[in-house]
Structure formats: C-alpha cells, structure tokens
C-alpha positions as CSV (number, residue, x, y, z in Angstrom):
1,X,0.0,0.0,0.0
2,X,0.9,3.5,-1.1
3,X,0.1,6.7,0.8
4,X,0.4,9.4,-1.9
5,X,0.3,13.6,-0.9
6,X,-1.1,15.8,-4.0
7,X,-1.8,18.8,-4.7
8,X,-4.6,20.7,-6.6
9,X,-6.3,23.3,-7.4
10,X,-10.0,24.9,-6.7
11,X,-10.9,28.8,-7.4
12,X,-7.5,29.9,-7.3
13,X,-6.0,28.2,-4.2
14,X,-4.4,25.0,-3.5
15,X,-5.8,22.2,-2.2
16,X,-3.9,19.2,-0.6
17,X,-5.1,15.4,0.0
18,X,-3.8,12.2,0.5
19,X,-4.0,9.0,-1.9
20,X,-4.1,5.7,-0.2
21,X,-3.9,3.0,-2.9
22,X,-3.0,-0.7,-2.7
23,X,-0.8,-1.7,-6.0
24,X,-3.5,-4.3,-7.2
25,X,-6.5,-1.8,-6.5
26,X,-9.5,-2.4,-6.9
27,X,-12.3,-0.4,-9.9
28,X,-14.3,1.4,-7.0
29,X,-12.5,4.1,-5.0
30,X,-13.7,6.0,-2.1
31,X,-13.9,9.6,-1.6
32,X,-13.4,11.0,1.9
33,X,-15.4,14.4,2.5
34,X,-14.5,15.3,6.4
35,X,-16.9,16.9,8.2
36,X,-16.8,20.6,10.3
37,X,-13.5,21.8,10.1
38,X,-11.3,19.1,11.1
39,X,-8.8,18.0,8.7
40,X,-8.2,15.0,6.1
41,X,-6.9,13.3,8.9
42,X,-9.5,13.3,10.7
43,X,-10.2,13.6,14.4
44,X,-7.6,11.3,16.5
45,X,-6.4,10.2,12.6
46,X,-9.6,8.5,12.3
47,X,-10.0,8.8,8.9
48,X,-6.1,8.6,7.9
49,X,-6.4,4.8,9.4
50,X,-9.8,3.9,8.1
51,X,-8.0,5.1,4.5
52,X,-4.9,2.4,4.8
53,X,-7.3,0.1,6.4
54,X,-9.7,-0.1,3.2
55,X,-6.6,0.2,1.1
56,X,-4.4,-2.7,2.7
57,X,-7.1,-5.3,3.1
58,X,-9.5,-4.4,0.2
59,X,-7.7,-2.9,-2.1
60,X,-9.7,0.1,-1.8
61,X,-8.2,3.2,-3.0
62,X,-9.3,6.0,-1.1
63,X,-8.8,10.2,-1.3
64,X,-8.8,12.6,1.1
65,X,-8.5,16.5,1.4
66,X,-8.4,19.4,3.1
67,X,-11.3,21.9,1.8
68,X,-10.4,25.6,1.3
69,X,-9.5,27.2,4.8
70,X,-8.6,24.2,6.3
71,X,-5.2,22.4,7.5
72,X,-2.6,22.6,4.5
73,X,-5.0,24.4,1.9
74,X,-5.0,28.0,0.9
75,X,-8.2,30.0,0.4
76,X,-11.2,30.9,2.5
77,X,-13.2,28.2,4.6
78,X,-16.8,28.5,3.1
79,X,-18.2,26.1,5.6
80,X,-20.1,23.0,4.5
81,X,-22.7,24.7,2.6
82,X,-20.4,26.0,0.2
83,X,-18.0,23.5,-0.2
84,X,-19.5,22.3,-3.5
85,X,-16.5,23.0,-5.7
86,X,-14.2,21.8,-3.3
87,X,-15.7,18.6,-3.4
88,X,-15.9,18.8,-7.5
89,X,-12.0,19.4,-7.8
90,X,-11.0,16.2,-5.1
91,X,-13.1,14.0,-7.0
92,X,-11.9,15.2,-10.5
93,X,-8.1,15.0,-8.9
94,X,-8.8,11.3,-7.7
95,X,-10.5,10.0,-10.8
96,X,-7.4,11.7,-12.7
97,X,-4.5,10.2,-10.5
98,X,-6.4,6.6,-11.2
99,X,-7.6,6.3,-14.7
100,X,-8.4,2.4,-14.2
101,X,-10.9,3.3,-11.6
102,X,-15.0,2.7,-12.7
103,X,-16.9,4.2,-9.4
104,X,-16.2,6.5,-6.7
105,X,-17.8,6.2,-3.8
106,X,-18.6,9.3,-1.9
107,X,-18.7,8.8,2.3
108,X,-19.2,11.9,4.7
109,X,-19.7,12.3,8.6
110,X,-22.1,14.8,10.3
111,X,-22.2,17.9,8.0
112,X,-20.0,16.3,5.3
113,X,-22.5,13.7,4.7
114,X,-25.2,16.8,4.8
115,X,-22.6,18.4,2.0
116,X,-23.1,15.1,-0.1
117,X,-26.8,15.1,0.3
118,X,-27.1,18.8,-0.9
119,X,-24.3,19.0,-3.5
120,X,-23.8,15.6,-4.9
121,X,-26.8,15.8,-7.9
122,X,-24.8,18.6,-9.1
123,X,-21.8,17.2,-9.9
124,X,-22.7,16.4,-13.4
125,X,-21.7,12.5,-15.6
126,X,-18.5,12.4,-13.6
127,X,-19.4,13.0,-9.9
128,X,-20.2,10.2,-7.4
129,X,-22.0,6.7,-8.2
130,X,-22.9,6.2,-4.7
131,X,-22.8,7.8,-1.7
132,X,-22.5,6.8,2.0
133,X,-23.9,9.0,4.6
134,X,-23.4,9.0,8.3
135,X,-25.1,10.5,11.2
136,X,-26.4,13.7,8.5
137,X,-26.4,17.0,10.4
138,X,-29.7,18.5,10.7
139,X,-29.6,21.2,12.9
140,X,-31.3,24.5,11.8
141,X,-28.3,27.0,12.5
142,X,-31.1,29.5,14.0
143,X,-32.3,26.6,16.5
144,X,-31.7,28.0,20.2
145,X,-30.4,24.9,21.2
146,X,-26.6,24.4,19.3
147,X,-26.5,21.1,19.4
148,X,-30.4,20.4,19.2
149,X,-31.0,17.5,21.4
150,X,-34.6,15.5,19.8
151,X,-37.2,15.2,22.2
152,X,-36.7,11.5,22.7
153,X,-33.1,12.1,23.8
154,X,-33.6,14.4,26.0
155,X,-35.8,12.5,27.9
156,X,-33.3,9.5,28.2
157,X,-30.7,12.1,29.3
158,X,-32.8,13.4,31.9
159,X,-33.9,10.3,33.1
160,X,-30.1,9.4,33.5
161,X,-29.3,11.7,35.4
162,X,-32.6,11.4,38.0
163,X,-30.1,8.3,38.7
164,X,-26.5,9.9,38.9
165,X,-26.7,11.6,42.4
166,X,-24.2,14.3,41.6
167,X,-26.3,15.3,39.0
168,X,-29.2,15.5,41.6
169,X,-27.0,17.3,43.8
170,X,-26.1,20.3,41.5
171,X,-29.8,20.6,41.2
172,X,-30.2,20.7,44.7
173,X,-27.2,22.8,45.6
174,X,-28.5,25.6,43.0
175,X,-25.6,24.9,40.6
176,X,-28.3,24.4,37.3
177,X,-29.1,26.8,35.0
178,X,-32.7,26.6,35.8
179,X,-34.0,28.6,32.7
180,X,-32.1,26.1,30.7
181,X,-33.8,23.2,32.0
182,X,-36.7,24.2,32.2
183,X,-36.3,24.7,28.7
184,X,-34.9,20.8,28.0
185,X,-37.8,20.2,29.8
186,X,-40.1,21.8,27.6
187,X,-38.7,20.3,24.5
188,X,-38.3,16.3,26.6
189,X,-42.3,17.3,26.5
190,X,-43.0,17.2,22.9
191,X,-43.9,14.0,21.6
192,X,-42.4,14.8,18.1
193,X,-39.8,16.6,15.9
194,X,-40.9,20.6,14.9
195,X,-40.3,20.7,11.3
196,X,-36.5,21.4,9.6
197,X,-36.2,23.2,6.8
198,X,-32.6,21.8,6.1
199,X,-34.0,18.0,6.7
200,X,-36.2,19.3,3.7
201,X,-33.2,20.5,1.6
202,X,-31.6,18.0,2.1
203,X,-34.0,15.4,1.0
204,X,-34.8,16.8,-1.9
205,X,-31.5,17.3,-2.6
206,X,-30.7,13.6,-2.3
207,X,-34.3,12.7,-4.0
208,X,-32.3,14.4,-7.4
209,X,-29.4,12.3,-6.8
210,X,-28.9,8.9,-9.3
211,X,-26.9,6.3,-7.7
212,X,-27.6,4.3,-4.6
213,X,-27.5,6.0,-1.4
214,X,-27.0,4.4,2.6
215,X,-27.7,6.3,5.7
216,X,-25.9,5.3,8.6
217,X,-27.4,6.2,11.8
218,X,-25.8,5.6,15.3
219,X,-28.9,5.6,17.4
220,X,-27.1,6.5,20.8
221,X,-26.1,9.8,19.1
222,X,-27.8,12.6,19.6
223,X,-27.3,14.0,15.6
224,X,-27.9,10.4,14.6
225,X,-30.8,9.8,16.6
226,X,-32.5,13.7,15.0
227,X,-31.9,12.7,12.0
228,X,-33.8,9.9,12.4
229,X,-36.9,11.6,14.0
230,X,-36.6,14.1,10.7
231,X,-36.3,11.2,8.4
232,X,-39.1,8.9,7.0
233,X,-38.7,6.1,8.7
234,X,-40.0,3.8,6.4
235,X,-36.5,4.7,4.0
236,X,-34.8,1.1,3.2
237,X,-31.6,3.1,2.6
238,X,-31.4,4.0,6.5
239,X,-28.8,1.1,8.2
240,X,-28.9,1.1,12.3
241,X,-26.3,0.7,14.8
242,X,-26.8,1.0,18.4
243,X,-24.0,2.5,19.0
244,X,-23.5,5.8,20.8
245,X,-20.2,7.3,19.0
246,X,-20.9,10.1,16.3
247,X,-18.1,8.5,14.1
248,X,-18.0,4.9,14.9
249,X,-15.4,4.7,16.8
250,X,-15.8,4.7,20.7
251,X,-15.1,0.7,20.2
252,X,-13.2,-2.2,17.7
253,X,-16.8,-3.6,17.1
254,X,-18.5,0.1,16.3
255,X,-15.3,0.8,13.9
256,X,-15.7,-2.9,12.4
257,X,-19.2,-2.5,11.6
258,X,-18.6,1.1,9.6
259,X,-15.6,-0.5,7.8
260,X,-18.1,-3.4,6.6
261,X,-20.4,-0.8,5.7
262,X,-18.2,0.7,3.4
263,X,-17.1,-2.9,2.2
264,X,-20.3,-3.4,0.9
265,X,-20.7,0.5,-0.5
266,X,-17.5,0.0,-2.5
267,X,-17.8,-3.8,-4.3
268,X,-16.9,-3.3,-7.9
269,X,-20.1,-3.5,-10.0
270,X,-19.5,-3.5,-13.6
C-alpha cells in the first residue's frame, strides 16, 4: 500500500489530499469528505487509518483532502454549505490520479455527509456513483439549542441523570441553570420533531441524486438519533447501529461495523 500527498487546485488556491492506494487496486475508489472543520486526517487520525485500512485489506483506494481554509489548503473556509466545488475538484483530482478506476464512492460524517446530500446531484456525468452517509447533520443553525438534542433524547438524558446523584446534587445545591432546564424540559415534552427546513433541503437534494445512497445512523447519538426523528422512517436506505459514537469509533466492534459498511458500498459493479 501506497500513501500518496497531491496537490490541486479549486478557485485559485491549492488544495492538498492524501491518496491511499493498494498496487493491485481495486475499480471502485472512495472519496473521503470530512466533516466541520477538522482536517483529512481526521479527528484522532480517524479517517487517515480507516484510508490504509480499506486500502491494505481491500484494495480500496481511497482520497482525502483538506477543503479551502482548512489544515494545508489556501483560500477561505466556506463552511459545508459552500464546499461544493471543493468537493468537484477532489473527486476530479482522484479519478485523474487513477484512470483504471470505474466508481467513486462518496462517504461523509455529520455535515459532510449533509454536503453530499445537498451537492452531490450537481456534480454532473463524472461526480459520485454512490454515496455513503453518516449521522447527517440536521440542525437548523437559527435553533436555540446548538447542538439540538430530539425530544426522545432528552428524555433519556434526563432520566439518567434522576439516577447519577451528583447530578441530583447540583440541582439541589442551586448549581443548574434553571432557565435552561426548564427549557430541556419543555422540549423532553413534545412527543415529536418541529419541522427542519434543512431536513427538507436535504431530502430533496438527495431525492435528485442517481446512484444508490445508505444512511448510517448511530442511534445513541444525539445527531444520529435527529436525523432519524426528521427522516421517514420507512427509508430502506437507513442502516442502524446502536452504538453511541458520532463516528464509529468509541469501540473495535463500532469501527468494524462502519468498515463493513463501506465494504459493501465500494464492491466493484461492472
């Protein structure tokens, strides 16, 4: 196996990834968007060992890169929203660097995987055959709440911590934010998601979308477990795990499971 740095360009700046290819690859590669700012690397090199993972026992080659604004790359960081281009110009660099390659694979965590839903119809005859989505963000950015905890969450949080008596403790000692739990409260209430106008974007961005699409949802996470209250929950594409890590990783068996996952994404169809 090969680990390969390159350079390229997008609007002016340079870009730089990483190409991790076995020397019998296989015709299906994998493209790598990472999610919120962190870098191709990923967080704890997460995403750097998945990479020589898929390459060393599959034969998967697999790209990542750094998006404008972040780690090595010049230009301005337009956030996941506007990372369209960004996206274009890694998956145009990877197809170029392996000509033998038939499909590319696209696979994104959190907002990257929102990025994919939104952007990847657009990418024209050459873009991705298939994507692989993970935990999608769906969090409003005007929602009060940052990180937007679903109704059925909360409630399991809350009930948690009835039974953790330092919790109860700081409750009784005054050392709550009582305005802020007695809005959790209010929203542990509801007995259903409010609407999300990017849940809707993004659906009918992926609804114009051609090739086969999975949705991996950790139901132990919170962003996991809102996108499942937003999403129809009748979708076949929509794969459980019951674990609680955002990216699959808090154990060997969570991190196991995702690399199968993107086993099965990447076999070579001709």
């Amino acid at each position: 196996m090969t680990r390969r740095a390159m350079v390229f360009p997008c609007g002016g700046a340079k870009l730089y990834g990483m190409l991790d290819c076995a020397n019998a690859h296989g015709q299906t590669g994998l493209l790598i968007v990472s999610g919120g700012n962190e870098i191709r690397a990923g967080a704890f090199a997460g995403q750097a060992r998945l990479a020589a993972r898929l390459a060393e026992a599959a034969g998967v080659p697999v790209f990542r890169f750094d998006r404008r604004g972040i780690g090595d790359s010049e230009g301005d960081n337009h956030g996941w929203r506007g990372n369209r281009d960004d996206i274009a110009a890694a998956l145009g660099t990877f197809r170029a660097a392996l000509p033998g390659m038939r499909r590319v694979v696209g696979f994104g965590l959190c907002d990257a995987a929102s990025a994919l839903m939104l952007h990847a119809a657009t990418l024209g005859p050459h873009g991705f055959d298939a994507l692989v989505l993970a935990n999608p963000w769906t969090i409003d950015e005007n929602l009060e709440d940052a990180f937007g905890h679903s109704p059925a969450s909360l409630r399991q949080r809350y009930l948690s911590r009835l039974a953790d008596p330092r919790a109860v403790w700081r409750l009784l000692s005054g050392r709550v934010n009582l305005v802020r739990l007695a809005r959790g409260l209010g929203r542990a209430a509801q007995t259903s998601e409010a609407p999300s106008p990017l849940a809707d974007l993004l659906r009918a961005g992926l609804a114009q979308f051609d090739g086969p699409a999975t949705l991996l949802v950790a139901s132990g996470d919170r962003i996991g477990a809102r996108f499942a209250a937003l999403w129809p929950d009748d979708d076949p594409r929509v794969v459980t795990h019951s674990g609680r890590s955002h990216s699959f990783t808090d154990d060997q068996a969570s991190a196991d499971w995702l690399f199968e996952r993107l086993l099965e994404a990447t076999a070579s169809r001709h």
